[in-house]
C-alpha positions as CSV (number, residue, x, y, z in Angstrom):
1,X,0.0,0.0,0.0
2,X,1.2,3.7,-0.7
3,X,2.5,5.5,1.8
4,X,-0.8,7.5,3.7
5,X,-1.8,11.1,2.0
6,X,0.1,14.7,3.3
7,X,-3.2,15.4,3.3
8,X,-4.5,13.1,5.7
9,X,-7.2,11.6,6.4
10,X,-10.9,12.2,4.8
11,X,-13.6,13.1,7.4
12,X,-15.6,10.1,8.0
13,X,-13.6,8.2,5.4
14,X,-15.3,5.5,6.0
15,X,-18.8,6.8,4.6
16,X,-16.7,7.7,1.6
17,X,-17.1,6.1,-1.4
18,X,-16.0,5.3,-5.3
19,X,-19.0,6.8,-6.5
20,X,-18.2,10.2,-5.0
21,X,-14.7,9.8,-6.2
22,X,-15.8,9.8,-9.4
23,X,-17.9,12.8,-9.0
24,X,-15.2,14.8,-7.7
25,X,-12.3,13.8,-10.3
26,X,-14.9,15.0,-13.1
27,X,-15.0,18.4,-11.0
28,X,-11.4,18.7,-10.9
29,X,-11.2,18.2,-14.5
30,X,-13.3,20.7,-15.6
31,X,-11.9,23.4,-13.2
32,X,-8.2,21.8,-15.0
33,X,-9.8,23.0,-17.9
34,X,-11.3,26.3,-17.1
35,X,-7.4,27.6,-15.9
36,X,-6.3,26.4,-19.3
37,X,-5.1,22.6,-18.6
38,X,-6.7,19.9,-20.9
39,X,-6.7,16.4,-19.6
40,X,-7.2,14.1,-22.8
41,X,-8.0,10.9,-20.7
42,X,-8.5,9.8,-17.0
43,X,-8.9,6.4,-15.4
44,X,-9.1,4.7,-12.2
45,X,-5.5,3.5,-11.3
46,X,-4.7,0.0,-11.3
47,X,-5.0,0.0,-7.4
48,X,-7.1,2.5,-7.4
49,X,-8.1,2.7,-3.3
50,X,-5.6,4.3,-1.8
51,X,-7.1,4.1,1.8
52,X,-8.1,6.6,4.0
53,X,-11.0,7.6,2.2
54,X,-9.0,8.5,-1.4
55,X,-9.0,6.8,-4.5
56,X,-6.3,6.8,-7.0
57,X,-7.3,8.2,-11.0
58,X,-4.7,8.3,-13.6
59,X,-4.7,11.7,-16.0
60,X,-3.1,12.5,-18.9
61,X,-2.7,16.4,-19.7
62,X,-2.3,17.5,-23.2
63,X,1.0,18.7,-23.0
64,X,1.7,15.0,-21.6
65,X,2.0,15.0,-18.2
66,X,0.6,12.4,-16.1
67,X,-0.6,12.8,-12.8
68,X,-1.7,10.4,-10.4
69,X,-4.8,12.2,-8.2
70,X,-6.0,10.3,-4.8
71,X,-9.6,12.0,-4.9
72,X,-11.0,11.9,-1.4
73,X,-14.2,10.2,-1.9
């Protein structure tokens, strides 16, 4: 398992879930995009719980970077 967030823990991690994830990587995109940063393709990452309430997406930008994301959930 990855070492724990610098972030810490999500609040009530355990009501958090994949679904909400989800919801809040698409939200991240779109403000990516509104401060000028395309992401061309996102997926879950091959592990993609990450524990403490975060999962893991994959994104490529369209100058080709590739970030890993742990999306509190």
């Amino acid at each position: 398992m990855p070492p724990p967030s610098r972030h810490g823990p999500v609040p009530d991690a355990y009501g958090a879930t994949k679904q909400q994830a989800t919801r809040n990587i698409a939200v991240f995109i779109k403000d990516l995009a509104e401060s000028g940063v395309a992401v061309v393709s996102f997926a879950p990452a091959t592990t993609c719980y990450r524990g403490e309430g975060r999962w893991a997406y994959l994104l490529l930008t369209d100058d080709e970077r590739r970030l890993e994301i742990r999306m509190p959930g």
